[in-house]
Backbone as CSV, one residue per row, in Angstrom:
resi,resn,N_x,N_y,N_z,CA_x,CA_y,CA_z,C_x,C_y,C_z
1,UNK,-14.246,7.380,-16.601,-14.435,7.296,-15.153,-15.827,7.822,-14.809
2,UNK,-16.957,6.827,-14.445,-18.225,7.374,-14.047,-18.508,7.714,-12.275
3,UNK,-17.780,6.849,-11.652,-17.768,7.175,-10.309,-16.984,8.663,-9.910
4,UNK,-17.573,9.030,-8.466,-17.247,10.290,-7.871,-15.865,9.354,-7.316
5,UNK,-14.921,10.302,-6.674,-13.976,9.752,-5.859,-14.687,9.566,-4.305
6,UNK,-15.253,10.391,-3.972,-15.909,10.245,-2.839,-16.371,8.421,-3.013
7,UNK,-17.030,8.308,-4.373,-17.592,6.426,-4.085,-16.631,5.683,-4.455
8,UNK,-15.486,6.102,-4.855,-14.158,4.818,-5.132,-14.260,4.887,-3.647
9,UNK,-13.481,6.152,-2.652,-13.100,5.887,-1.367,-13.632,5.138,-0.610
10,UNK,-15.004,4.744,-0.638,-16.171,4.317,-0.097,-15.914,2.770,-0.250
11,UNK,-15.621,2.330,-1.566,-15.618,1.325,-1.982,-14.485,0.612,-1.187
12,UNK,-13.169,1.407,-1.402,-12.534,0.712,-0.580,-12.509,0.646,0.701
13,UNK,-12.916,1.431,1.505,-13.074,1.053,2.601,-13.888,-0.360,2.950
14,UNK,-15.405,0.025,1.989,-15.606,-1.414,2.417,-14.876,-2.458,2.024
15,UNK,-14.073,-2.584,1.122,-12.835,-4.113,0.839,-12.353,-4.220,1.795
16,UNK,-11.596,-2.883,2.893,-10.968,-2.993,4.176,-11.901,-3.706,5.081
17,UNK,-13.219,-3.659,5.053,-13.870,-4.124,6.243,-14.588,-5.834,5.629
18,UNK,-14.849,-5.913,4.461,-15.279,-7.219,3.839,-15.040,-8.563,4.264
19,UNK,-15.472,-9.501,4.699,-14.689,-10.585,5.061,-13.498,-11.369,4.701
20,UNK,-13.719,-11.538,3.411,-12.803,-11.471,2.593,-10.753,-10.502,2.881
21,UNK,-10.134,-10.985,2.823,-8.550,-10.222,2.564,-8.778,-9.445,1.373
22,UNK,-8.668,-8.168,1.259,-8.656,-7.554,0.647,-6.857,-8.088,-0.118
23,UNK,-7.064,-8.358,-1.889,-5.151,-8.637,-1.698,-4.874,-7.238,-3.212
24,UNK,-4.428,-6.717,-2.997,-3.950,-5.638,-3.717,-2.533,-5.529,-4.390
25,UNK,-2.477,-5.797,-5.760,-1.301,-5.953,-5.982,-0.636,-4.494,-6.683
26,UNK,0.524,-4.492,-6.083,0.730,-3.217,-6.267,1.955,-2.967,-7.696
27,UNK,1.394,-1.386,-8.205,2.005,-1.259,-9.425,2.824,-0.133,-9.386
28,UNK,3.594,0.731,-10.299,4.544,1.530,-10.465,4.270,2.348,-11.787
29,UNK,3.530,2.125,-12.654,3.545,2.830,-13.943,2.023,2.289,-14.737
30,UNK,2.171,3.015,-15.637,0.629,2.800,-16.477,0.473,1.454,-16.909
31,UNK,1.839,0.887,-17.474,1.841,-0.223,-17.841,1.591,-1.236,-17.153
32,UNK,2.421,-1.511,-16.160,2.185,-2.645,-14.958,0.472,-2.416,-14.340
33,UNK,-0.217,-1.217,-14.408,-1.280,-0.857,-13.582,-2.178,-1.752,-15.228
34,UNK,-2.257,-1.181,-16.408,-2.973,-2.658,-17.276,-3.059,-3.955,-17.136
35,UNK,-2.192,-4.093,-16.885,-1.814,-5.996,-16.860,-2.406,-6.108,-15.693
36,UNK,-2.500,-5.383,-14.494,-2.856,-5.897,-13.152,-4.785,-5.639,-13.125
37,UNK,-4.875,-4.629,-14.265,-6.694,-4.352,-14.268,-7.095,-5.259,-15.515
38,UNK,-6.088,-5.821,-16.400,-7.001,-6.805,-17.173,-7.224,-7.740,-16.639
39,UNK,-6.662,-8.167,-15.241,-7.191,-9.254,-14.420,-8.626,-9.147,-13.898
40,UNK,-9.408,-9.847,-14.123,-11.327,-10.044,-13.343,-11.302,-9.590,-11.801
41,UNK,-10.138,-10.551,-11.265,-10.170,-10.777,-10.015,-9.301,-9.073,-9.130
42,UNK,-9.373,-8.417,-9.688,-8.755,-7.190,-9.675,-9.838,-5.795,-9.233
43,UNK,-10.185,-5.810,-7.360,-10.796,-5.007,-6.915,-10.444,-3.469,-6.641
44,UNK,-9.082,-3.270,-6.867,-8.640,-1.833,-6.258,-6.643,-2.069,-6.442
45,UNK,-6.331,-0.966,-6.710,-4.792,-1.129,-7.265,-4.132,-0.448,-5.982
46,UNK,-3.133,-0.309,-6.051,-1.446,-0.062,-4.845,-0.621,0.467,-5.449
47,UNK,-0.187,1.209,-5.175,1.144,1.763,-5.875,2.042,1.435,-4.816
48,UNK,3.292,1.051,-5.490,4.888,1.213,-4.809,5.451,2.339,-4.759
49,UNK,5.507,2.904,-4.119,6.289,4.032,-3.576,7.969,3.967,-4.235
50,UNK,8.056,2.857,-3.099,9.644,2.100,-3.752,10.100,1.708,-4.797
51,UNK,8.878,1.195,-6.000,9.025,1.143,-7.322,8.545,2.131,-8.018
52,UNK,7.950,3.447,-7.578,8.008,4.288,-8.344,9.016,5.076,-8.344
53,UNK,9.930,5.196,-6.855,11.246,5.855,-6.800,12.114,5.579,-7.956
54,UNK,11.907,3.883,-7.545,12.779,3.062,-8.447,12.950,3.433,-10.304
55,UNK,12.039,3.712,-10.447,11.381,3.614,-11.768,12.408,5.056,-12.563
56,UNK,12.439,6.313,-11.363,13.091,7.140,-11.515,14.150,7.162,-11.411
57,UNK,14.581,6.361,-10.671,16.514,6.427,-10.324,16.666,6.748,-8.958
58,UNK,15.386,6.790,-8.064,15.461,7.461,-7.042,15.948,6.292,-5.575
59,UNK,16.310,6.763,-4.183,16.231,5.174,-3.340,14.976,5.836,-2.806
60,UNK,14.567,4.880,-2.176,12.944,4.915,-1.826,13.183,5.844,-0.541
61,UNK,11.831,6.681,-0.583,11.686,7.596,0.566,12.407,8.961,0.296
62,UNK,13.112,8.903,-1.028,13.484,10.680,-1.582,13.106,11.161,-2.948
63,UNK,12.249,10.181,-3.113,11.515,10.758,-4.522,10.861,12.275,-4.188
64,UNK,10.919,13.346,-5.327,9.852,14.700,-5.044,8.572,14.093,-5.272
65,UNK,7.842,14.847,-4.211,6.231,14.479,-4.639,5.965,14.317,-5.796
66,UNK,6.291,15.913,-6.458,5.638,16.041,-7.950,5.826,14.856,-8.798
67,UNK,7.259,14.176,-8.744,7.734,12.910,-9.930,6.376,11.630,-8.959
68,UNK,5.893,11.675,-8.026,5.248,11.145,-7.435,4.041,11.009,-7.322
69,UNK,3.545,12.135,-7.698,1.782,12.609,-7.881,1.943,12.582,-9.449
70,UNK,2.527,13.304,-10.092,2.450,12.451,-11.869,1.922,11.113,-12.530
71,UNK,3.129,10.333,-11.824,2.692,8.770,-12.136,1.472,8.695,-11.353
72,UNK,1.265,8.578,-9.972,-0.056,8.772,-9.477,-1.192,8.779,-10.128
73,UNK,-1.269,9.686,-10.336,-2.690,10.456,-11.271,-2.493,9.692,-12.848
74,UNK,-1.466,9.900,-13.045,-1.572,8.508,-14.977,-2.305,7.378,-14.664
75,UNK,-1.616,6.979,-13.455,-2.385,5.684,-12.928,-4.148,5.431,-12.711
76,UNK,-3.881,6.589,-11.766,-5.716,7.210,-11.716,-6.550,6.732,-12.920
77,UNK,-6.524,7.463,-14.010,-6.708,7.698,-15.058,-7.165,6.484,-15.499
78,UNK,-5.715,5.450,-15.908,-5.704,4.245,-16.499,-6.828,3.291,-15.676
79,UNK,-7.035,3.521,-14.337,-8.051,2.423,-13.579,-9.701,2.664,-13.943
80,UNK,-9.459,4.386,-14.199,-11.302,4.208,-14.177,-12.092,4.289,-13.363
81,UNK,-13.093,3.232,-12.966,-13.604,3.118,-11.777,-12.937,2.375,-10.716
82,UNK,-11.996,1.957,-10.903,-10.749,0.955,-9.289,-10.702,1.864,-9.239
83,UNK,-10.542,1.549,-7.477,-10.357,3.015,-6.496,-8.816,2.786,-6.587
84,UNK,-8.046,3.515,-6.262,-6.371,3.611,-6.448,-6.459,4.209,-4.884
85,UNK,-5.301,3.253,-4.329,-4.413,3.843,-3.158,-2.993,4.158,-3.492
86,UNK,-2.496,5.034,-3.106,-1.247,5.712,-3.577,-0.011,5.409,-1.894
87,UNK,0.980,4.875,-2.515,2.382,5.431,-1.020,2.421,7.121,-0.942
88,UNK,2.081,7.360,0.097,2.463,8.534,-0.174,3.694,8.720,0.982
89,UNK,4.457,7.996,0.959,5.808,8.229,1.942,5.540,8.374,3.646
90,UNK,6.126,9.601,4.028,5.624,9.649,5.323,4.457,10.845,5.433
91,UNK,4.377,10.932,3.975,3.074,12.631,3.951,4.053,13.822,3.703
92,UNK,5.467,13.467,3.687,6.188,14.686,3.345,5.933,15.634,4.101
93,UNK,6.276,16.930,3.592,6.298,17.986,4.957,5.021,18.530,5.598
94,UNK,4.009,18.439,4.825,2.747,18.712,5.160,1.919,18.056,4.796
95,UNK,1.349,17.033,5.495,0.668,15.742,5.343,-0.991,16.192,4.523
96,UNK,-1.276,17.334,5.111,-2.711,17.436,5.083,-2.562,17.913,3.300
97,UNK,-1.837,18.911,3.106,-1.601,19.483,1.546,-1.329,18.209,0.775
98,UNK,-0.551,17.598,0.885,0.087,16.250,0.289,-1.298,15.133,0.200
99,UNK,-2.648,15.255,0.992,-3.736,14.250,0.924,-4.252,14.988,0.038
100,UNK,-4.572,16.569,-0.326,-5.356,17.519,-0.707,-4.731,17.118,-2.298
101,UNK,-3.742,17.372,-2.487,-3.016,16.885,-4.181,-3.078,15.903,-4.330
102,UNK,-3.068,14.889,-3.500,-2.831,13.212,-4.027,-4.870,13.379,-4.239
103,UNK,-5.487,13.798,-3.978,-7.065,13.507,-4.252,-7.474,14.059,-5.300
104,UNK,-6.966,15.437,-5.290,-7.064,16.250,-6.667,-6.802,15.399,-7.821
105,UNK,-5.805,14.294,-7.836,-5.236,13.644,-8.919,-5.874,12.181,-9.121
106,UNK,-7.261,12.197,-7.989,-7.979,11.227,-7.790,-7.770,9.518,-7.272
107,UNK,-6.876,9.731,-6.246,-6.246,8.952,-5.221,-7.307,9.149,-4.358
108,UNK,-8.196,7.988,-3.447,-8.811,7.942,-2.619,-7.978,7.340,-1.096
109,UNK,-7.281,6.831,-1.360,-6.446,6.043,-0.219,-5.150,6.149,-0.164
110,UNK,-4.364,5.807,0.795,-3.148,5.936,0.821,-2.184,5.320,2.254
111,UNK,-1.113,4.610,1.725,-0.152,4.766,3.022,0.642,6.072,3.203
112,UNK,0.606,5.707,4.817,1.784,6.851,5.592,2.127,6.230,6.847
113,UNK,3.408,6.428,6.384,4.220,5.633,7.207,4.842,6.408,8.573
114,UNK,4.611,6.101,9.428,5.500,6.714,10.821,6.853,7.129,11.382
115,UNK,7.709,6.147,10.571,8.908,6.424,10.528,9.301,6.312,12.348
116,UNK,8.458,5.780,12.891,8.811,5.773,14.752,8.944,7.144,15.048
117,UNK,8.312,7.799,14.653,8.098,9.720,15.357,7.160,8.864,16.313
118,UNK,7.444,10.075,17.725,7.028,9.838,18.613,4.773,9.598,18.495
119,UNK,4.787,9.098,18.733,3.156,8.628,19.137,2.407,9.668,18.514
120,UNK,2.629,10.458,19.665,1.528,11.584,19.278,1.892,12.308,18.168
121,UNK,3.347,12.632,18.261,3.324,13.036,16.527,2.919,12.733,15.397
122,UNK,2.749,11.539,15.119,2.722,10.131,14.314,1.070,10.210,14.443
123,UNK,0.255,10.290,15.537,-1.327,10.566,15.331,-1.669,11.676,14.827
124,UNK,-1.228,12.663,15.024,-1.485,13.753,15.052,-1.368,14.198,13.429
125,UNK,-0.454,13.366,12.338,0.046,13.576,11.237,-1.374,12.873,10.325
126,UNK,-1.543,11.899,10.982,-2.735,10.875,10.674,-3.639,11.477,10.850
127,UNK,-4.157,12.717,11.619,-5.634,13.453,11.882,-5.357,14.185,10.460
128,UNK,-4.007,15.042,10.191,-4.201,16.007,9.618,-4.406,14.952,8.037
129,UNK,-4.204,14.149,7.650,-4.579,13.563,6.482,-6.007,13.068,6.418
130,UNK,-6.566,12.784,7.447,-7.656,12.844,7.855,-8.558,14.060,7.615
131,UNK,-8.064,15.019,8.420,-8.955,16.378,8.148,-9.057,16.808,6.845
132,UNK,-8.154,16.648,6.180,-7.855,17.217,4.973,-8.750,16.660,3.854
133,UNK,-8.838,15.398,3.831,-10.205,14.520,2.809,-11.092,14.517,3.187
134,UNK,-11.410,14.725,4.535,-12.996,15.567,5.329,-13.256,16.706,4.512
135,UNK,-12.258,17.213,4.611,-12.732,19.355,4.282,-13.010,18.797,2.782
136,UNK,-12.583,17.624,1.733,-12.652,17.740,0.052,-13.851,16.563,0.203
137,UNK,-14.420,16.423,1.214,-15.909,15.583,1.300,-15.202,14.201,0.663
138,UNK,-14.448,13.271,0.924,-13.958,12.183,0.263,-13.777,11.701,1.415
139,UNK,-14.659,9.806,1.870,-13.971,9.079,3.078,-12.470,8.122,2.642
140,UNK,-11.487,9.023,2.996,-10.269,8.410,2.285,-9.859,7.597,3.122
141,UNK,-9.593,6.178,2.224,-9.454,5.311,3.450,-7.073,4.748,3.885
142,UNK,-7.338,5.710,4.476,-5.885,5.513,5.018,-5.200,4.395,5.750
143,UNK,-4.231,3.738,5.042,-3.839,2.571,5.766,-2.369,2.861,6.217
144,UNK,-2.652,3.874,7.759,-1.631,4.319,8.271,-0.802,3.121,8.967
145,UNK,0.660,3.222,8.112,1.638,2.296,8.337,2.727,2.605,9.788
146,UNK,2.836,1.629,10.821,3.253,1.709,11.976,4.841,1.401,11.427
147,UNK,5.849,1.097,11.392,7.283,0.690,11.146,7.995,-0.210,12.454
148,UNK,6.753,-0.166,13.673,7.263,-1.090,14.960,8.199,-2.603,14.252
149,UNK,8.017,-3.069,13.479,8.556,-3.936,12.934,10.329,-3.493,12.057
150,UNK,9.683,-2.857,10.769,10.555,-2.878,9.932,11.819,-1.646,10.449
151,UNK,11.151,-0.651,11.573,12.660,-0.127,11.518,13.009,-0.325,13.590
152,UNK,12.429,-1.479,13.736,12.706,-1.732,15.452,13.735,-2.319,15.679
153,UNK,14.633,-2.657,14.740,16.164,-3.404,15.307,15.691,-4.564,16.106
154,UNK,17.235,-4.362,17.126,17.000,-5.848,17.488,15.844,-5.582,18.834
155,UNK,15.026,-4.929,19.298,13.934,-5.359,20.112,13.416,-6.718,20.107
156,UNK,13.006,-6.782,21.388,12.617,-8.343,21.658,11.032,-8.064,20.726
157,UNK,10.398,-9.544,19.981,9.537,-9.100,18.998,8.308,-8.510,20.254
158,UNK,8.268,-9.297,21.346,6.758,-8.460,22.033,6.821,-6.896,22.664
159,UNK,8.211,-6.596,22.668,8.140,-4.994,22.338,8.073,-4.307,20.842
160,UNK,7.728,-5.199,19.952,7.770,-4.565,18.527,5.998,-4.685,18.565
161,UNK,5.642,-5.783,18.620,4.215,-5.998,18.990,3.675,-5.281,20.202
162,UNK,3.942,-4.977,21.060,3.190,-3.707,21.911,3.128,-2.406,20.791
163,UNK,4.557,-2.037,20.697,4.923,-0.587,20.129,3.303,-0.602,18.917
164,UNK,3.420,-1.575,18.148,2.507,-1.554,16.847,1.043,-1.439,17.426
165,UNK,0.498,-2.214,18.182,-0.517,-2.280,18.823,-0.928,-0.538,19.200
166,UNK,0.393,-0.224,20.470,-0.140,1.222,20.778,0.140,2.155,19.934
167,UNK,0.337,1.984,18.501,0.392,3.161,17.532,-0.921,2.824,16.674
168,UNK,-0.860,1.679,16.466,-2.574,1.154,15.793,-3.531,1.756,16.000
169,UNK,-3.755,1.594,17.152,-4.778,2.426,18.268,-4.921,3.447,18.156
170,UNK,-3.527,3.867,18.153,-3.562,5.782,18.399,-4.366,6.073,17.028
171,UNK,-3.508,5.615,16.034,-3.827,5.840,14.504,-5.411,5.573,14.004
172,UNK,-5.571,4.751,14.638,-7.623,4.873,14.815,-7.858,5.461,15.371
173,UNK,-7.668,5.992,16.303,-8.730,6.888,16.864,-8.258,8.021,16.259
174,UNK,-7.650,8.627,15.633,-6.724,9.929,14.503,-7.689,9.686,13.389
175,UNK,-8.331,8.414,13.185,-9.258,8.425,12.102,-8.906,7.936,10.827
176,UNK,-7.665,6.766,11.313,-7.206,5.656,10.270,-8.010,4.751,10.128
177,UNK,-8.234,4.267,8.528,-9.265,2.825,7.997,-8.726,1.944,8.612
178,UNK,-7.525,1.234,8.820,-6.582,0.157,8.475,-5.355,0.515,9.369
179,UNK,-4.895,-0.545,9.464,-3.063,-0.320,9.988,-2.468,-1.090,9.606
180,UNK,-1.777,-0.432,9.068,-0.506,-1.365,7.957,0.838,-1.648,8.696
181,UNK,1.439,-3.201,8.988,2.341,-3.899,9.688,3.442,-4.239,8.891
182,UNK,4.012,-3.593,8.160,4.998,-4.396,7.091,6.094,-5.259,8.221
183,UNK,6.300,-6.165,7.428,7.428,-7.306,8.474,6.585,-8.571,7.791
184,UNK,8.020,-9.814,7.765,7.654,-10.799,7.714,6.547,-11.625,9.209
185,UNK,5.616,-11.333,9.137,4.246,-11.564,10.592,3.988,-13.213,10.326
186,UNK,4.553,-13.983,11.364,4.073,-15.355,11.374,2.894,-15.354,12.147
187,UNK,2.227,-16.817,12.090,0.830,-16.488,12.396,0.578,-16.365,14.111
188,UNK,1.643,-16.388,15.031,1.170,-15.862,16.475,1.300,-14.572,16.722
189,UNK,2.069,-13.822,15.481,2.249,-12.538,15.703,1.531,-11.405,15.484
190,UNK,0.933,-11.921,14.027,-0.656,-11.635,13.338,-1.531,-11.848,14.184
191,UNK,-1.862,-12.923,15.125,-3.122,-13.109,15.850,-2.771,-12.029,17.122
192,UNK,-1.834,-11.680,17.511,-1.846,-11.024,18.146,-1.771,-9.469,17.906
193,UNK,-0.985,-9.042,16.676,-1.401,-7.947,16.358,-3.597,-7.246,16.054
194,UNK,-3.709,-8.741,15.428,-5.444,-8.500,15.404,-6.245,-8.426,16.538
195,UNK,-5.643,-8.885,17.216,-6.560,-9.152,18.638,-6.050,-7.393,19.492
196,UNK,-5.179,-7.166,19.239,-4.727,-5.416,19.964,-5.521,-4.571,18.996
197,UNK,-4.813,-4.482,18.188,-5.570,-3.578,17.109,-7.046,-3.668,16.532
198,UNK,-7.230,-4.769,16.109,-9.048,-4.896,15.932,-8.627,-6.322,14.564
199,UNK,-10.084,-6.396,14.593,-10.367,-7.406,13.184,-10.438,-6.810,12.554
200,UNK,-10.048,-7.133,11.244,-10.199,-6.447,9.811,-9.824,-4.934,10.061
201,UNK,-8.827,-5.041,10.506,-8.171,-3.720,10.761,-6.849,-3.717,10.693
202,UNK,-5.730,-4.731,10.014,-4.685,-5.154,10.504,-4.109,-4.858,8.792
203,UNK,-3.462,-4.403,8.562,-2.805,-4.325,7.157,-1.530,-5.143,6.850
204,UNK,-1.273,-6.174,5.758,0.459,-6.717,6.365,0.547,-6.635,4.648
205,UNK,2.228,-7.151,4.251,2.259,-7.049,3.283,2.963,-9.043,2.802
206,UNK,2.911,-9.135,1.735,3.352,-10.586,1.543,5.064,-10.577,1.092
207,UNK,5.706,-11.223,1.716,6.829,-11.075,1.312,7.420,-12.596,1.327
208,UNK,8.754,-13.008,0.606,9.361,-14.690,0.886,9.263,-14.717,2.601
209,UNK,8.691,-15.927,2.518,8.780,-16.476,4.278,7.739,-15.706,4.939
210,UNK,6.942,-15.223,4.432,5.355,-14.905,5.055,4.599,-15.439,4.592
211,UNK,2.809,-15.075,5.457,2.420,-16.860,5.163,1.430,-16.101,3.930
212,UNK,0.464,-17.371,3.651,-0.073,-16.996,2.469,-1.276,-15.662,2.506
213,UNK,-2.067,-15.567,1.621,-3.193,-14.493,2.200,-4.368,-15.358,2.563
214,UNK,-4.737,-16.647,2.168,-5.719,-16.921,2.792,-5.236,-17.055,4.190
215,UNK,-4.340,-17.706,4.817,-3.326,-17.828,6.647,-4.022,-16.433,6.988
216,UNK,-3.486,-15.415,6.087,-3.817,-13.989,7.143,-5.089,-13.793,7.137
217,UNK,-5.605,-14.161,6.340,-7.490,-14.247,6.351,-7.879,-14.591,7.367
218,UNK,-7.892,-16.009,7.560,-7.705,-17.400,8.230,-7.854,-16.077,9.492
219,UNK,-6.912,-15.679,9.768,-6.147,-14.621,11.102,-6.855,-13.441,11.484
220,UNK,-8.182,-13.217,10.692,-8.486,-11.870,10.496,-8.107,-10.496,9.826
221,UNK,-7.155,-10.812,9.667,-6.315,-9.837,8.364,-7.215,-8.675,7.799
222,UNK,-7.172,-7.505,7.321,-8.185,-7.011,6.662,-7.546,-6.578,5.057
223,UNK,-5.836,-6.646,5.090,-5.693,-6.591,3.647,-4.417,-7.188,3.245
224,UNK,-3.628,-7.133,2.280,-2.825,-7.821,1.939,-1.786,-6.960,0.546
225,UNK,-0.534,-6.800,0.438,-0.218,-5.790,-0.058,0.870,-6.541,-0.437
226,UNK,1.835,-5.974,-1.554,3.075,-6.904,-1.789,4.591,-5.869,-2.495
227,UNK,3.903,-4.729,-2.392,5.160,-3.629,-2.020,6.158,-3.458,-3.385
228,UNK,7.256,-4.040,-2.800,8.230,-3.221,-4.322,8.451,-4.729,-4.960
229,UNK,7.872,-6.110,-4.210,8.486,-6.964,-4.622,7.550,-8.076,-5.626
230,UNK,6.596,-7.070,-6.346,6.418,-7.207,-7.722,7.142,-7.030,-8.856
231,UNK,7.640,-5.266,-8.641,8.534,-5.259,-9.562,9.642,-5.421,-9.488
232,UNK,10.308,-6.435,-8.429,11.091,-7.316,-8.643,10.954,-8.571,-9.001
233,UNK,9.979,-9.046,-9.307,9.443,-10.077,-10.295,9.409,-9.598,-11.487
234,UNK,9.023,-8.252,-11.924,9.408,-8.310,-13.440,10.453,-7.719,-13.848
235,UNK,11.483,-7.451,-13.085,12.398,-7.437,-13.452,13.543,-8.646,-13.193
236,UNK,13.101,-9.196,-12.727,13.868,-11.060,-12.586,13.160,-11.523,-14.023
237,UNK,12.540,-11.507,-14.304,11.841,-11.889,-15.594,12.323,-11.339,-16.611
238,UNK,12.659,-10.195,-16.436,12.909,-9.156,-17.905,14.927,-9.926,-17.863
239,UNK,15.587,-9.323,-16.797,16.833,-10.075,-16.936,16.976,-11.800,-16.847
240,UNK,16.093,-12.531,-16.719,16.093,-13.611,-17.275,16.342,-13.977,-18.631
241,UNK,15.135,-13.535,-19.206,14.696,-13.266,-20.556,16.260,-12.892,-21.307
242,UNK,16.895,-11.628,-20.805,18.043,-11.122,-21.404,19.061,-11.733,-21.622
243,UNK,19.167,-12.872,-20.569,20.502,-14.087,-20.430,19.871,-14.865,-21.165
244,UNK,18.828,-15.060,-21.744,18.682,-16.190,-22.979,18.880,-15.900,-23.934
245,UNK,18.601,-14.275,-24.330,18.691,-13.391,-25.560,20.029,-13.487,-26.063
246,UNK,20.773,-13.643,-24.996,22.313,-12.862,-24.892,22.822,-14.476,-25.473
247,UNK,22.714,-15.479,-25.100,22.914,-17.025,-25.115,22.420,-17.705,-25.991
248,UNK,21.543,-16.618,-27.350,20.840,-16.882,-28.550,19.790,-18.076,-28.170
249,UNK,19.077,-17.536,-26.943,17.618,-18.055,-26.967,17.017,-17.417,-27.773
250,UNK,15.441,-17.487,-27.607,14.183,-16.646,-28.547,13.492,-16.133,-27.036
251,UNK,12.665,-15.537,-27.816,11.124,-14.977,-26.914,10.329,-15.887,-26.453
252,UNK,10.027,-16.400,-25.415,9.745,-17.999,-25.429,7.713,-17.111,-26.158
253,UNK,7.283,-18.557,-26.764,5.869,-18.559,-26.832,5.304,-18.062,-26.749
254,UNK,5.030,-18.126,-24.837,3.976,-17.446,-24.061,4.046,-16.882,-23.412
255,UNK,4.433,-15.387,-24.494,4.799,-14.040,-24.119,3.517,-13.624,-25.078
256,UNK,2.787,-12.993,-23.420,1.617,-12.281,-24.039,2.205,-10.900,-24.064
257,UNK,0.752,-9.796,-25.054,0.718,-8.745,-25.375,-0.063,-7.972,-24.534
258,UNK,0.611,-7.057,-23.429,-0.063,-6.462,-22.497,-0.328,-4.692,-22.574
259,UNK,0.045,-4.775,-23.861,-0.216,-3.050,-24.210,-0.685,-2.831,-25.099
């Protein structure tokens, strides 16, 4: 690793602001984080939160930090010079300590999620992760996640789209890179989340029945993320594989060697 973390952080921020969709595919372990950096086209890595829970036995959102900052930092390690953004949940009980260890372990970026705490709470959590990579001289670029979508029930969607908008906002001016929208976002919902929140400021993630990443480009988008449902691709793959094993198939062919 020849770069400072201070210039990974840097780096990604500018991917957040680049014209370009930043698309980040996200990993869970040392292994999956190889296969995703022997790719060329491979600017900056993601961790799953949800697949690192997973990985442990855990349901997502009660993993301990520590089983959390471990893999973290292996990951670190394995990238080098890719800047690594880490889940870091909702920041756990003390957001600012929790940015201070996730950097130590050389994490420049990170989600934090809101969980719908009231506004100002929810900014106010976002300064202190903020302050905290100020005081360790690192511009960490935070892609504070709003939940107006994923935990708004049945709200009509243009009260899910206000709610996101006025937490976006808040969360920038708290001194967030990015704002991260998880939800399946069709494209009037995206144009309108970009147009409240800003250009190249809009974070979404790709899921079945969302549109592609060039669409969110297309939209202004500033990044593109794909959550736990990678490693549910390799694990649809791995139990695929097993029902052929089991049914006295073989290893098909073109099964490469990724370790």
């Amino acid at each position: 690793m020849t770069t400072t973390p201070a210039a990974r952080a840097q780096t990604l921020r500018d991917l957040h602001a680049a014209p370009e969709i930043l698309r980040v595919v996200n990993v869970w372990d040392v292994i999956s984080a190889k296969a995703v950096l022997d790719l060329p086209q491979t600017k900056a890595l993601a961790t799953a939160g949800h697949s690192i829970a997973a990985t442990f036995g855990y349901p997502d959102g009660t993993i301990p930090f520590d089983l959390t900052l471990d893999m973290v930092g292996r990951i670190v390690e394995a990238a080098g010079d890719v800047p690594v953004s880490a889940d870091l949940d909702n920041g756990y009980d003390d957001p600012a300590e929790t940015t201070r260890r996730a950097i130590g372990v050389g994490i420049v970026g990170a989600n934090v999620e809101d969980r719908l705490l009231p506004v100002a709470e929810s900014a106010a959590r976002v300064a202190a992760v903020v302050g905290a990579a100020d005081a360790e001289g690192v511009p960490f670029a935070l892609n504070a996640r709003t939940d107006a979508f994923v935990r708004g029930g049945d709200k009509p969607v243009e009260e899910k789209i206000a709610d996101a908008i006025e937490r976006g906002r808040a969360y920038l001016d708290a001194g967030a890179d990015i704002i991260f929208v998880p939800g399946v976002l069709d494209a009037d919902v995206t144009r309108q989340l970009v147009a409240g929140i800003g250009e190249r400021k809009v974070s979404v993630i790709g899921l079945p029945g969302a549109l592609a990443a060039a669409e969110y480009e297309a939209l202004g988008v500033g990044r593109i993320s794909y959550g736990p449902t990678t490693q549910r691709v390799a694990l649809t793959a791995l139990q695929d594989v097993a029902k052929s094993l089991y049914a006295d198939g073989v290893i098909p062919g073109s099964t490469r060697a990724l370790n």
